[in-house]
N, C-alpha and C positions, 0 to 999 in steps of 0.2 A: 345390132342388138344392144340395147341400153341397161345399165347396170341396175336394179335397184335402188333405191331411195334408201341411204344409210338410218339406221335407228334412231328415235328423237333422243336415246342416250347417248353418252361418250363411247365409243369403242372397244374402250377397257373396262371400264364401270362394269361392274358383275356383283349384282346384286345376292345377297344370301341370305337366308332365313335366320331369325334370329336365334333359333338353335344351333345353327351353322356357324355363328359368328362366336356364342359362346362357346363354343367346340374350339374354336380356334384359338382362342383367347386364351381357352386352359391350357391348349397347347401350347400357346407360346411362352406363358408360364413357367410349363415343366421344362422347358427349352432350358430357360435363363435359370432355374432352380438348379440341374444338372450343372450347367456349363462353370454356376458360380462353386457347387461342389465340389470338384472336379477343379478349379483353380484354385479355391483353400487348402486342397489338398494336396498342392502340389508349391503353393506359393504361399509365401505368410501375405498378410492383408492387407498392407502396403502394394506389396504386388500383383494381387489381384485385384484389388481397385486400378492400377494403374491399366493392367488390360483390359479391363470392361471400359475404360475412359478412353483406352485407340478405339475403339468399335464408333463404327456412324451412329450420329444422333441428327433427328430431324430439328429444326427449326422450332422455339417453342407457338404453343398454339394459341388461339384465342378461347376455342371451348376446352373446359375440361374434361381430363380423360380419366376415367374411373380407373382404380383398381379392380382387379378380380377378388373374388373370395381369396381368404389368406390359406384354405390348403393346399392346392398346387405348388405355391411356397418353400413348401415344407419339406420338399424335398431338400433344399438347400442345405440343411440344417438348422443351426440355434439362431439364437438372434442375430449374429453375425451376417450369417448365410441368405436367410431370409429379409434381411434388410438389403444386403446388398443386391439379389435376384431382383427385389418389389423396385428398387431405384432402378437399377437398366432397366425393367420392363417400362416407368415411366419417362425414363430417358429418352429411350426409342423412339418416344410418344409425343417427345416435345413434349414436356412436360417440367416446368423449372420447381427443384424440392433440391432438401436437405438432407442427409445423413447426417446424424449424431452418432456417436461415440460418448459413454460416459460410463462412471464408477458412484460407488454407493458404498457407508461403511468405513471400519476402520480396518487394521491388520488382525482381528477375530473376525470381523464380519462383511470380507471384501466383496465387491460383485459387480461385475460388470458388465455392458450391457449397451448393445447397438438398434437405433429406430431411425422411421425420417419423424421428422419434424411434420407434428400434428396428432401424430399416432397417441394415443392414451400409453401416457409412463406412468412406472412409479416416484413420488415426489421426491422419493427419497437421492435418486437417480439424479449428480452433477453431471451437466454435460462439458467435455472435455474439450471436443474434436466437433467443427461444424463443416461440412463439407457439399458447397452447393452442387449440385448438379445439374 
């Protein structure tokens, strides 16, 4: 008895519907929103950058990879949190970007404030801290 003629696809390739995929996407999201909650809260930001940076990262890629929508995010928290979530999610992704870090203002009117690089800031916003990923 002769086996079958294996599928014109790869073996592992499993395809999914594109509701499927954004499902998964959010999810993987909420994943990285928790985990980096969950390390601010427990490590100041120095140290939870440093763990999200032992974590494997793929190879950067040739196509771009989207961001999700910014609520899933949000769980993360403030800008902090949610910058750092949206970076290891495009981390993961091979995907080369920046964190910033930066302050706005004087001692009445201090404010501080974390993005990657591209995201609409306000102008007023020095960036401090450029941190590739």
């Amino acid at each position: 008895m002769t086996n079958p003629a294996p599928p014109a696809s790869h073996p592992r390739e499993i395809r999914l519907s594109l509701s499927a995929r954004r499902t998964l996407v959010t999810a993987e999201a909420l994943a990285w929103s928790a985990l980096v909650r969950l390390l601010l809260a427990t490590r100041a930001s120095e140290g939870a950058l440093r763990a999200l940076d032992s974590l494997p990262r793929r190879a950067p890629r040739a196509d771009p990879v989207p961001l999700p929508a910014e609520g899933p995010f949000r769980l993360a928290g403030a800008c902090l949190g949610r910058s750092l979530a949206r970076s290891q999610y495009l981390r993961t992704r091979g995907r080369p970007h920046v964190l910033v870090f930066g302050v706005r203002g004087g001692a009445a009117a201090f404010g501080a404030h974390a993005w990657l690089e591209g995201d609409p800031v306000d102008p007023a916003f020095l960036p401090l801290r450029r941190v590739p990923r």
